[in-house]
N, CA, C, O and CB atoms as a CASP TS submission, in Angstrom:
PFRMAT TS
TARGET T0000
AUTHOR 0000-0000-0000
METHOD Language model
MODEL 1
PARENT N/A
ATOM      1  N   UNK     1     100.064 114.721  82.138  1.00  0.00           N
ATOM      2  CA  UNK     1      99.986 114.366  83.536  1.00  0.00           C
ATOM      3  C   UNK     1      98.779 113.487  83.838  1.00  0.00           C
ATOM      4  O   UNK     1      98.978 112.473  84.506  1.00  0.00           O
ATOM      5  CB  UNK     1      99.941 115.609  84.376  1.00  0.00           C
ATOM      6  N   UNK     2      97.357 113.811  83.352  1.00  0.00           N
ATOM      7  CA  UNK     2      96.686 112.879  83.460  1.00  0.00           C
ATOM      8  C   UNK     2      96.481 111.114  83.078  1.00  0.00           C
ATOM      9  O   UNK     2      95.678 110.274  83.484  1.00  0.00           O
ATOM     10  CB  UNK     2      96.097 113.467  83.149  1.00  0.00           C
ATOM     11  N   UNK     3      97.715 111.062  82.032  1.00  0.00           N
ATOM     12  CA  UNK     3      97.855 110.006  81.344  1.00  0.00           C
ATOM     13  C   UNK     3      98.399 109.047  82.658  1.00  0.00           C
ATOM     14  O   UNK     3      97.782 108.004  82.874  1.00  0.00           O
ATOM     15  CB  UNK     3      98.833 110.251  79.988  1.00  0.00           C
ATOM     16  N   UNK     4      99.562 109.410  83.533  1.00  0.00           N
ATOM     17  CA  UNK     4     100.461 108.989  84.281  1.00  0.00           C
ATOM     18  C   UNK     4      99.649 108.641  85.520  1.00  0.00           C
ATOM     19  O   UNK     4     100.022 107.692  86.210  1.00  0.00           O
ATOM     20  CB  UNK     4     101.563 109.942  84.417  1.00  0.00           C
ATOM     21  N   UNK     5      98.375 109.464  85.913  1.00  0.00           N
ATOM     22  CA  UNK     5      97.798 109.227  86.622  1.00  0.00           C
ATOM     23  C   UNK     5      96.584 108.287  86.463  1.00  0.00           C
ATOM     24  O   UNK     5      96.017 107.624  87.332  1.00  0.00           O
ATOM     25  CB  UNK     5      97.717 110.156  86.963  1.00  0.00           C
ATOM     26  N   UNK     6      96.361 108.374  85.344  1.00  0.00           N
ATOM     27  CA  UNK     6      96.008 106.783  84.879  1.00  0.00           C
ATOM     28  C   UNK     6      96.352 105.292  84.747  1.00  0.00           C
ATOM     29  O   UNK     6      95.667 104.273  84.665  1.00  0.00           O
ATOM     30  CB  UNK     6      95.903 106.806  84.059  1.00  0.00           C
ATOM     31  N   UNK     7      97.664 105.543  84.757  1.00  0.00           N
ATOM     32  CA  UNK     7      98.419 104.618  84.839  1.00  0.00           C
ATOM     33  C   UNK     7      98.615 104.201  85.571  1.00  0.00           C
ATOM     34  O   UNK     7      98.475 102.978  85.566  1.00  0.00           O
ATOM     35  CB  UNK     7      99.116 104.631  84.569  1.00  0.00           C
ATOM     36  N   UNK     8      99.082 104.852  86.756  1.00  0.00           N
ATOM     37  CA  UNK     8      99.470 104.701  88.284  1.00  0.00           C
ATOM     38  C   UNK     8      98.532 103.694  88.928  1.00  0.00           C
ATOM     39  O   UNK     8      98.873 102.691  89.555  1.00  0.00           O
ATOM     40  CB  UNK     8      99.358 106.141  89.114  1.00  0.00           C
ATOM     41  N   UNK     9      96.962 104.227  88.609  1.00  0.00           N
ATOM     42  CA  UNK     9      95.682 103.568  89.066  1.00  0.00           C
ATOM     43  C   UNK     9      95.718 102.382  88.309  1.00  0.00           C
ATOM     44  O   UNK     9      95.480 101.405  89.019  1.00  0.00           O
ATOM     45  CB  UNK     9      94.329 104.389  88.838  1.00  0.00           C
ATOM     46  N   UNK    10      95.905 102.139  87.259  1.00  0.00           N
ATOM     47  CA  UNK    10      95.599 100.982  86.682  1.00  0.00           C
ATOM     48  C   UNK    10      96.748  99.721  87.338  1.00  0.00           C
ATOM     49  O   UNK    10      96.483  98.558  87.643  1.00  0.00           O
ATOM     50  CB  UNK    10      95.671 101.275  85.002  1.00  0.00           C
ATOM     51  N   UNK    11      98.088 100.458  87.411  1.00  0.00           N
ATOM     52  CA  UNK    11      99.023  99.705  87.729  1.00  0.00           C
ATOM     53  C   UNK    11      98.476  99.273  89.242  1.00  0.00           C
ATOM     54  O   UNK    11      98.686  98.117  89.606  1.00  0.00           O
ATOM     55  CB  UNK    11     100.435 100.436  87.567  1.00  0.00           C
ATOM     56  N   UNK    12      97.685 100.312  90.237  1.00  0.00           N
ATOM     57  CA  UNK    12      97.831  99.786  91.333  1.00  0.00           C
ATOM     58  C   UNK    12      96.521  99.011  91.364  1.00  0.00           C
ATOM     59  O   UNK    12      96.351  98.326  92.373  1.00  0.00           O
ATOM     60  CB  UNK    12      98.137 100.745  92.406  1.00  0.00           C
ATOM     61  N   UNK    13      95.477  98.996  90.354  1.00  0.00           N
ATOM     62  CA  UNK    13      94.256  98.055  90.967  1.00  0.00           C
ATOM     63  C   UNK    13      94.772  96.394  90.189  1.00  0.00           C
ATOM     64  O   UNK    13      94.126  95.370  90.411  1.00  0.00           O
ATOM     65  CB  UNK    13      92.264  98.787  90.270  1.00  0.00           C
ATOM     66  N   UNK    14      95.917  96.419  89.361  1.00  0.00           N
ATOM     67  CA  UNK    14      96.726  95.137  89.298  1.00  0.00           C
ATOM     68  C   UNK    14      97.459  94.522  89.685  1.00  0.00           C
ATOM     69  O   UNK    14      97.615  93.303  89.619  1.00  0.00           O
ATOM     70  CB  UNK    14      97.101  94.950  88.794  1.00  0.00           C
ATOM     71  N   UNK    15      98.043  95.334  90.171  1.00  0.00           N
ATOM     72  CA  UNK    15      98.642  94.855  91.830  1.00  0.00           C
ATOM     73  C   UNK    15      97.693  93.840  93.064  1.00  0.00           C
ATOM     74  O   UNK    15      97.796  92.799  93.713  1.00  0.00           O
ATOM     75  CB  UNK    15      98.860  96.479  92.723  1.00  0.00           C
ATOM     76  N   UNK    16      96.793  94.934  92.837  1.00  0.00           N
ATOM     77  CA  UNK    16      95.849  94.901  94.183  1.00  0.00           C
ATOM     78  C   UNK    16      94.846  93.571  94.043  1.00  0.00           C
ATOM     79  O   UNK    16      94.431  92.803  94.911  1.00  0.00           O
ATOM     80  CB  UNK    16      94.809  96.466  94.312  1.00  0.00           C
ATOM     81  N   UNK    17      94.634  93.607  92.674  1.00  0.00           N
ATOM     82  CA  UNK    17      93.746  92.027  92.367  1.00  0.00           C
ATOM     83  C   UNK    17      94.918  90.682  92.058  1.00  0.00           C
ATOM     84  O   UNK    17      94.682  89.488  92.247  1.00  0.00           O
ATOM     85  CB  UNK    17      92.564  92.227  90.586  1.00  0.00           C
ATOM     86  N   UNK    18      96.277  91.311  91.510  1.00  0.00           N
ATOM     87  CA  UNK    18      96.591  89.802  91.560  1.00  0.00           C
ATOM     88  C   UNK    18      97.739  89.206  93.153  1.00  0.00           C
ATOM     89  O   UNK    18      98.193  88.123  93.524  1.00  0.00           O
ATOM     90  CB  UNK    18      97.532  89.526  89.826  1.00  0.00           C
ATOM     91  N   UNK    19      97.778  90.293  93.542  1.00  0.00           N
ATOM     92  CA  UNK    19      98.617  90.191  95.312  1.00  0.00           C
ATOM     93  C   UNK    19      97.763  90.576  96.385  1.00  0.00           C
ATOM     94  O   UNK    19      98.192  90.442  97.531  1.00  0.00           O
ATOM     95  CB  UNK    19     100.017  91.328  95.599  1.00  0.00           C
ATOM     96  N   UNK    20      96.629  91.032  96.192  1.00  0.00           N
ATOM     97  CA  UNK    20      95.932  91.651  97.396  1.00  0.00           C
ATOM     98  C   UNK    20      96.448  92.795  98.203  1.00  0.00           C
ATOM     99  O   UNK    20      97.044  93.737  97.682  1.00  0.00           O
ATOM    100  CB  UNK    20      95.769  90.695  98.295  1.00  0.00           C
ATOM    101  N   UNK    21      96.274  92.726  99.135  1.00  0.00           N
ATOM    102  CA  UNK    21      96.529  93.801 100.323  1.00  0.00           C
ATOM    103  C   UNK    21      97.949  93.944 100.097  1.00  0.00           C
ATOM    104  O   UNK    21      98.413  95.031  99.751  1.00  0.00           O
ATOM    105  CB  UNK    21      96.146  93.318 101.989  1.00  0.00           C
ATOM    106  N   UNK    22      98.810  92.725 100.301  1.00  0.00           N
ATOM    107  CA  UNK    22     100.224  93.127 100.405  1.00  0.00           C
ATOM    108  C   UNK    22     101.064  93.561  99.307  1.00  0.00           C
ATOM    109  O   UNK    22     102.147  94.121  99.475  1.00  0.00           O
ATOM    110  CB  UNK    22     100.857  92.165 100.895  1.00  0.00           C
ATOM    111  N   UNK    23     100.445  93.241  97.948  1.00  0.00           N
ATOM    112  CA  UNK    23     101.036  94.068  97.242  1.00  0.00           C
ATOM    113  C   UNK    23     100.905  95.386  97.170  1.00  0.00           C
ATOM    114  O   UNK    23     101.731  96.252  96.883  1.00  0.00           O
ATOM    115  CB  UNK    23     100.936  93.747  96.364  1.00  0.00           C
ATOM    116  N   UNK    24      99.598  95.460  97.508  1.00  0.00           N
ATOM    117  CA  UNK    24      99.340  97.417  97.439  1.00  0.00           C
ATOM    118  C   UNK    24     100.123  97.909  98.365  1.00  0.00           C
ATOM    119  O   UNK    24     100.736  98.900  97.969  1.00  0.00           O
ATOM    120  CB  UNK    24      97.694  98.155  97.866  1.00  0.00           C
ATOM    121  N   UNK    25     100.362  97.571  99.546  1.00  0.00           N
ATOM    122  CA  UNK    25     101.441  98.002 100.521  1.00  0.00           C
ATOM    123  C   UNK    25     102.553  97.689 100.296  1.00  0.00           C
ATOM    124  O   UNK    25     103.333  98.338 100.994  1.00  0.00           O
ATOM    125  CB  UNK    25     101.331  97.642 101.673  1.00  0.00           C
ATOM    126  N   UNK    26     103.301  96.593  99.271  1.00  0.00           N
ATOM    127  CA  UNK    26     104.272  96.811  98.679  1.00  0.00           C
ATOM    128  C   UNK    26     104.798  97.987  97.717  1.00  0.00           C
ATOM    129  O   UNK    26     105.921  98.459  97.538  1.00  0.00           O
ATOM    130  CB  UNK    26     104.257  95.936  98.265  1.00  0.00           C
ATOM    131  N   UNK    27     103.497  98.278  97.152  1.00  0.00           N
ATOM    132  CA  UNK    27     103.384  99.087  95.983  1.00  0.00           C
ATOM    133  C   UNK    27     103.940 100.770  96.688  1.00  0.00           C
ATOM    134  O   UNK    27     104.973 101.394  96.445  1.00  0.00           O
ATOM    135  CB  UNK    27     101.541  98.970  95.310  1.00  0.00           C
ATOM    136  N   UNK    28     102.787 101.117  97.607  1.00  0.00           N
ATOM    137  CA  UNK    28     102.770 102.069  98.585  1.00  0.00           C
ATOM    138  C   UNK    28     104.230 102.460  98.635  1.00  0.00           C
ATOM    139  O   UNK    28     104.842 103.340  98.030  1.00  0.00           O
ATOM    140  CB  UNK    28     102.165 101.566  99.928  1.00  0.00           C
ATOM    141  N   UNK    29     104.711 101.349  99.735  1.00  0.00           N
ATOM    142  CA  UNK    29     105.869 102.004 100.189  1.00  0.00           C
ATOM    143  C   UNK    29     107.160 102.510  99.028  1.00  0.00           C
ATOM    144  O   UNK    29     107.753 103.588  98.989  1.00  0.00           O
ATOM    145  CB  UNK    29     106.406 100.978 101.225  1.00  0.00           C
ATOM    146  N   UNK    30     107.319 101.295  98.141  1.00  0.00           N
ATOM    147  CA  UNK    30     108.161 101.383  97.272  1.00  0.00           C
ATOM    148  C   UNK    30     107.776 103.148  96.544  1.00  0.00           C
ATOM    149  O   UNK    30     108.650 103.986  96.323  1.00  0.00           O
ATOM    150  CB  UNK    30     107.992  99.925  96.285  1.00  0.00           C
ATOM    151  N   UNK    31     106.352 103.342  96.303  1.00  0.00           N
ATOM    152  CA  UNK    31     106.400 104.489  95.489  1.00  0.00           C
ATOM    153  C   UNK    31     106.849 106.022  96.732  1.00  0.00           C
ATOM    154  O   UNK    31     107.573 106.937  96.341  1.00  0.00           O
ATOM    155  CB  UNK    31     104.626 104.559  94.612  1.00  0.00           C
ATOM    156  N   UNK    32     106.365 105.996  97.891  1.00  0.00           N
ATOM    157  CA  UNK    32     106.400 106.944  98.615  1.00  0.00           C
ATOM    158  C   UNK    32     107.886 107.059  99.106  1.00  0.00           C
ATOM    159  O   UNK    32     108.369 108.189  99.188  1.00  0.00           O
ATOM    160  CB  UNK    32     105.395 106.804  99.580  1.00  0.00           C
ATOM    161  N   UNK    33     108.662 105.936  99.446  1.00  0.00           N
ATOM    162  CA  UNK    33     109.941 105.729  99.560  1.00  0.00           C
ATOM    163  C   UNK    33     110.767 106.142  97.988  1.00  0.00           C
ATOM    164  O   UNK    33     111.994 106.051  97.939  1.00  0.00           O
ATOM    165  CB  UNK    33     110.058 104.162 100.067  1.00  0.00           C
ATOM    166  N   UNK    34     110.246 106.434  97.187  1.00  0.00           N
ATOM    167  CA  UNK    34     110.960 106.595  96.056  1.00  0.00           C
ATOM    168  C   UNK    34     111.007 108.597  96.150  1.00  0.00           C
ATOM    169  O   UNK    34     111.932 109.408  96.092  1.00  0.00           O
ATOM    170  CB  UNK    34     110.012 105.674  94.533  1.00  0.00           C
ATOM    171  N   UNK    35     109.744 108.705  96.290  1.00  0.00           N
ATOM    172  CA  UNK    35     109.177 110.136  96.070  1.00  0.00           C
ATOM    173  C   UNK    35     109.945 110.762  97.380  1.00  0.00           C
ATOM    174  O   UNK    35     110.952 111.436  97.168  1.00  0.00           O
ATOM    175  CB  UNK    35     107.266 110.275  96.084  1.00  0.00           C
ATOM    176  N   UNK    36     109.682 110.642  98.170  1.00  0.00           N
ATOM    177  CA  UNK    36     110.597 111.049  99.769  1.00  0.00           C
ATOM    178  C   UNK    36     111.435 110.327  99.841  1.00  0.00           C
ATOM    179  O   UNK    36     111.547 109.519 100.764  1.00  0.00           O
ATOM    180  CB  UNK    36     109.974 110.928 101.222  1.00  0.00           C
ATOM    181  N   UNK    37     112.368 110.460  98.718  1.00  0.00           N
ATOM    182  CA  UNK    37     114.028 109.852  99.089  1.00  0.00           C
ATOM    183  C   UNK    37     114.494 109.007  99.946  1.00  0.00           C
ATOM    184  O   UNK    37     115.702 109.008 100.183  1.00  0.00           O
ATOM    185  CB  UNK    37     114.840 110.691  99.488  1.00  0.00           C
ATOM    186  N   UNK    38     113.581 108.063 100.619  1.00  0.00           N
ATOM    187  CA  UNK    38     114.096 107.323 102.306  1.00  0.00           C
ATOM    188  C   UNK    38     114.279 106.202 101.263  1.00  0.00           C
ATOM    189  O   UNK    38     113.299 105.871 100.595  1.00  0.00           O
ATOM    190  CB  UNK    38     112.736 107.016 104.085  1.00  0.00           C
ATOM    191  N   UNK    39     115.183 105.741 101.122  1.00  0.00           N
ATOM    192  CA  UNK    39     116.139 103.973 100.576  1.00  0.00           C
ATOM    193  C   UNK    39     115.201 103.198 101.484  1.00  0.00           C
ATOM    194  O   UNK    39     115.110 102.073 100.991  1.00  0.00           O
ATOM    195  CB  UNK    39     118.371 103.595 101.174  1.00  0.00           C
ATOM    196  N   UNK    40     114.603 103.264 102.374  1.00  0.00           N
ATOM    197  CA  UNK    40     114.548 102.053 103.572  1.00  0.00           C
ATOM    198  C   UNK    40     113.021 101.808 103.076  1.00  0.00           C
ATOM    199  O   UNK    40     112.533 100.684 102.963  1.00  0.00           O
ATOM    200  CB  UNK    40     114.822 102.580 105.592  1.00  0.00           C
ATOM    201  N   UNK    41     112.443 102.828 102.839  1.00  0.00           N
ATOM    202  CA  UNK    41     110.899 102.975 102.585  1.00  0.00           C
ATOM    203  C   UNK    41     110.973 102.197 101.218  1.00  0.00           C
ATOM    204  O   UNK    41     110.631 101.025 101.373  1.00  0.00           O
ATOM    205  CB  UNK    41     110.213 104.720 102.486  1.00  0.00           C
ATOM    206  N   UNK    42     111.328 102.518  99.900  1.00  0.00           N
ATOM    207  CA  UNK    42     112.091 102.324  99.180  1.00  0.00           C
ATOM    208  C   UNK    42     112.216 100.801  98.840  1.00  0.00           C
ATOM    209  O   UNK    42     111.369 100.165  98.212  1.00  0.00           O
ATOM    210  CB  UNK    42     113.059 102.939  99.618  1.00  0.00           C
ATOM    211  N   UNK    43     113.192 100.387  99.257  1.00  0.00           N
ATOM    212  CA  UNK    43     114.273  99.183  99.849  1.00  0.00           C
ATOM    213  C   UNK    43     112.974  98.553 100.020  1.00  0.00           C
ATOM    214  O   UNK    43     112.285  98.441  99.006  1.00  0.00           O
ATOM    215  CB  UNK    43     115.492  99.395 101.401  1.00  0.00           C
ATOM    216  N   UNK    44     112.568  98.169 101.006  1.00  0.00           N
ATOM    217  CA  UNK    44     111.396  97.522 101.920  1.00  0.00           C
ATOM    218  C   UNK    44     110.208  96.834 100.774  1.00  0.00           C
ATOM    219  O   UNK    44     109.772  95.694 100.613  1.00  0.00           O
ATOM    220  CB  UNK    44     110.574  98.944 103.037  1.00  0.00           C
ATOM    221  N   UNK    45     109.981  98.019 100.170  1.00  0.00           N
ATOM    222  CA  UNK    45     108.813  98.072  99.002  1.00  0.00           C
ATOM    223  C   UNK    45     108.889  97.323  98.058  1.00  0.00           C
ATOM    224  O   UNK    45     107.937  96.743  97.537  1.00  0.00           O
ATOM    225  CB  UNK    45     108.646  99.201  98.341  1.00  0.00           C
ATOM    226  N   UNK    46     110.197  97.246  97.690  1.00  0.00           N
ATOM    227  CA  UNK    46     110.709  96.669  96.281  1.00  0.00           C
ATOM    228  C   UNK    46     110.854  95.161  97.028  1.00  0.00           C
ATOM    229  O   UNK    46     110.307  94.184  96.516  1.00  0.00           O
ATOM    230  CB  UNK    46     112.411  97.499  95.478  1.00  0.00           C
ATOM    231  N   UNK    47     111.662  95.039  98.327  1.00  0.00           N
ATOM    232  CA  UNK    47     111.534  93.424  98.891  1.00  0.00           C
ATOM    233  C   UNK    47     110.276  93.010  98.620  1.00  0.00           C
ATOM    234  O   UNK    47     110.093  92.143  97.766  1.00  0.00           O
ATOM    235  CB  UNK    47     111.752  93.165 100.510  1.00  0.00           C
ATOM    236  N   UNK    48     109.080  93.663  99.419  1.00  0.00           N
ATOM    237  CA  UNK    48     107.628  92.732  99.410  1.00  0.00           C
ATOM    238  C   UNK    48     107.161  92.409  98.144  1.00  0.00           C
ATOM    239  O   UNK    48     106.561  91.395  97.787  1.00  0.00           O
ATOM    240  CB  UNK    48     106.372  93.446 100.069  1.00  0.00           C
ATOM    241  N   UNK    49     107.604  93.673  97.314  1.00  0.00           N
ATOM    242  CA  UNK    49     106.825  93.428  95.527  1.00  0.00           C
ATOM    243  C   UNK    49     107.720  91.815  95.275  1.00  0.00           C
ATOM    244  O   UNK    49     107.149  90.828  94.811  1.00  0.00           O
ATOM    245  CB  UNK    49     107.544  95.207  93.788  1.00  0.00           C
ATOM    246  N   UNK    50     109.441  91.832  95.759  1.00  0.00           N
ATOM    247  CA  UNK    50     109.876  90.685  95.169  1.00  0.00           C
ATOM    248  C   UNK    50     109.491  89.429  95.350  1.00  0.00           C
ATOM    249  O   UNK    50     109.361  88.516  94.535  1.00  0.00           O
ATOM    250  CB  UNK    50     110.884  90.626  95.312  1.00  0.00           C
ATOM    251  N   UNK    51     109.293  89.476  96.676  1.00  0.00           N
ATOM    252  CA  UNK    51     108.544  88.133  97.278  1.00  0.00           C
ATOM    253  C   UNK    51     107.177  87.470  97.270  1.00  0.00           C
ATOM    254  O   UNK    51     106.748  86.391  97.678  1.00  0.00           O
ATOM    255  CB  UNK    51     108.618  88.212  98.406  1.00  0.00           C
ATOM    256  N   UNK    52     106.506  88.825  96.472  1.00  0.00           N
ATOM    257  CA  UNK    52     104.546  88.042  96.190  1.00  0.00           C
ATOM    258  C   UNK    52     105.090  87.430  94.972  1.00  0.00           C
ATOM    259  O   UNK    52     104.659  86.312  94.689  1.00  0.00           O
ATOM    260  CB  UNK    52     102.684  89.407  95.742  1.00  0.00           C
ATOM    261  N   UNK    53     106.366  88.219  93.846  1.00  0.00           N
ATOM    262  CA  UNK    53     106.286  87.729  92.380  1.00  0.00           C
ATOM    263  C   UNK    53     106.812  86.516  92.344  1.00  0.00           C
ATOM    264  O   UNK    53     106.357  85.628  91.624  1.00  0.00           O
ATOM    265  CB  UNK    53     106.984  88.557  91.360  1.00  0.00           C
ATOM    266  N   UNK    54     108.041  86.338  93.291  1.00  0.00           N
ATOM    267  CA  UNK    54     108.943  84.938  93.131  1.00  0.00           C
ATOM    268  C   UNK    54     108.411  83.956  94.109  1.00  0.00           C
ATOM    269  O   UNK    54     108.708  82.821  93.737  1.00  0.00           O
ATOM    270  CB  UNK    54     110.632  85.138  93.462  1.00  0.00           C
ATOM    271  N   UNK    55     107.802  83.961  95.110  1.00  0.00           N
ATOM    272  CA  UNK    55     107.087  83.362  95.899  1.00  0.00           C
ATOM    273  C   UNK    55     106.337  82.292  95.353  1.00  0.00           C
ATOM    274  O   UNK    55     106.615  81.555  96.299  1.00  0.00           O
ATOM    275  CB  UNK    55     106.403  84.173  96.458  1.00  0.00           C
ATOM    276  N   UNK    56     105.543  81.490  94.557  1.00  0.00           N
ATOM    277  CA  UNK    56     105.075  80.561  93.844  1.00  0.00           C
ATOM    278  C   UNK    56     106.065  79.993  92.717  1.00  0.00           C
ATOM    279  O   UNK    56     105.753  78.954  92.136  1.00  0.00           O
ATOM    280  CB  UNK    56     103.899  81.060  93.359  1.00  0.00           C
ATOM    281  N   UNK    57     107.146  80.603  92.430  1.00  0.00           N
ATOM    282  CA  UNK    57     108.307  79.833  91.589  1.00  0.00           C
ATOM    283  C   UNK    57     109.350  79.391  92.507  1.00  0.00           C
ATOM    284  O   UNK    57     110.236  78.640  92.098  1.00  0.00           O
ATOM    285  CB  UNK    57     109.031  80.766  90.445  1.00  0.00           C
ATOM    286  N   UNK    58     109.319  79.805  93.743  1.00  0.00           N
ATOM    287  CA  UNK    58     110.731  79.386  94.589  1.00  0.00           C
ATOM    288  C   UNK    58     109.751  77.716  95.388  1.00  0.00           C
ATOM    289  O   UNK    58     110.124  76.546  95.297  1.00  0.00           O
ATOM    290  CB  UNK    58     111.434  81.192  96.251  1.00  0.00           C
ATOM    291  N   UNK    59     108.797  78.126  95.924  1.00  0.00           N
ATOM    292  CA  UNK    59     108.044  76.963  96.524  1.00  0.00           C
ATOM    293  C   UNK    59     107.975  75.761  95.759  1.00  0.00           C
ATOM    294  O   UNK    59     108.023  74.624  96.228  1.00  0.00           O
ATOM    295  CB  UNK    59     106.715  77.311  96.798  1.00  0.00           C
ATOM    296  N   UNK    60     107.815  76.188  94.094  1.00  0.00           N
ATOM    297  CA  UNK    60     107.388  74.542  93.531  1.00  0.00           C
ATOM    298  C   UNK    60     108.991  74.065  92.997  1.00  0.00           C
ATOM    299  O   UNK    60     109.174  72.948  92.514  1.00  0.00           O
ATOM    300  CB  UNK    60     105.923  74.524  91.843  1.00  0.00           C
TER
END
């Protein structure tokens, strides 16, 4: 268990340095929407993560 919770952190301070703010709140929702079953929370989370990643390949 501690391993996972290592991970979690690492995954989210890489998030957080290469998207900033909005990925961590991408990150957020997608994980809490996963954990409390709400699709929308969920849903929502996984949109913003899609749009910081494809966002600089759709523009050029």
């Amino acid at each position: 268990m501690p391993t996972l919770t290592l991970l979690s952190a690492v995954l989210e301070q890489i998030v957080q340095w290469k998207y900033g703010t909005t990925g961590t709140v991408g990150l957020l929702l997608l994980t809490v929407g996963t954990k409390a079953r709400r699709p929308a929370l969920s849903s929502a989370g996984a949109v913003i993560l899609a749009f910081l990643v494809t966002g600089p390949a759709v523009s050029s």
